[in-house]
C-alpha positions in Angstrom: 81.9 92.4 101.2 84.9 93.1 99.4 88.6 92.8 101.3 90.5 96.1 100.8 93.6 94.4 101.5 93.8 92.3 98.6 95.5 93.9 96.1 93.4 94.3 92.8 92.8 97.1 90.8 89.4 97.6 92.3 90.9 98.2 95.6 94.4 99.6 94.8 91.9 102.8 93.0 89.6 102.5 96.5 92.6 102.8 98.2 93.7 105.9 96.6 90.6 107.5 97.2 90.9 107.3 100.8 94.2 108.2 101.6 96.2 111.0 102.1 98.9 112.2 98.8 101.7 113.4 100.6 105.5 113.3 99.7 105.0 112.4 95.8 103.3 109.5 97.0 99.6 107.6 98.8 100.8 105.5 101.1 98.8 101.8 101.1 98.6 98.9 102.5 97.6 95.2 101.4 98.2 91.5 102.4 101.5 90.9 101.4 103.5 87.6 100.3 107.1 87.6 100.2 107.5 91.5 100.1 105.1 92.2 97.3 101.1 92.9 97.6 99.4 89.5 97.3 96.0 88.9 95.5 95.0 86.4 98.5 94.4 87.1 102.2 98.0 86.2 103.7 98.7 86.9 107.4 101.0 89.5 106.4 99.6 93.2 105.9 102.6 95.6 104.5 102.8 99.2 103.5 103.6 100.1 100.4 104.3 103.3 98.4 102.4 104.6 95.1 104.2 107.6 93.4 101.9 108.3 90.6 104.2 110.2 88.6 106.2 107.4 87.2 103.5 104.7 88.0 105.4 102.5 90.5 104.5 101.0 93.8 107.7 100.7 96.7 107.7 98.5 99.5 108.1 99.9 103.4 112.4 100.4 102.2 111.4 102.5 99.3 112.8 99.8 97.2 111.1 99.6 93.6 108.2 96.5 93.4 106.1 97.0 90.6 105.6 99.3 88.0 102.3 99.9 86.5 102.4 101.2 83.4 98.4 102.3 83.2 98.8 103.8 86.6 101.1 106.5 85.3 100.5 110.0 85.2 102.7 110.3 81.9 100.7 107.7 80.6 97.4 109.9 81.2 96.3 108.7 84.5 94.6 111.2 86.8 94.8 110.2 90.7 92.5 111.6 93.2 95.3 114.5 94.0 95.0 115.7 90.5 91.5 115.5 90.0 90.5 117.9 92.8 89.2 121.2 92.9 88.8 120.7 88.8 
């Protein structure tokens, strides 16, 4: 059984498919490893933020992580928000 918690794309897109868009953003949560989402199990679980419309992940201070170039709605990607009720 897959971890949710470990950050891949696999469970990043899970993730988004399961929680609330709210603010601009999905709020998420994986192991984390020196304030950024880990690919391993750590004993550290953080939340971070996703705001789609610019493709970049925050950490719990709103500070920018990560930017995700396919994950960007002006790029072309459609998250779950977008994608409902069409």
């Amino acid at each position: 059984m897959s971890d949710i918690l470990i950050f891949n794309d696999e469970n990043f897109l899970s993730q988004l498919s399961s929680v609330e868009y709210a603010g601009g953003r999905y709020k998420l949560q994986f192991y984390s490893e020196n304030g950024r989402p880990s690919s391993v199990a750590t004993e550290v679980v953080d939340t971070f933020y996703f705001y789609p419309s610019g493709g970049t992940i925050r950490d719990k201070e709103y500070n920018i992580i990560e930017y995700f170039p396919k994950y960007d709605t002006y790029r072309g990607f459609k998250p779950p928000h977008m994608m409902e009720n069409k």
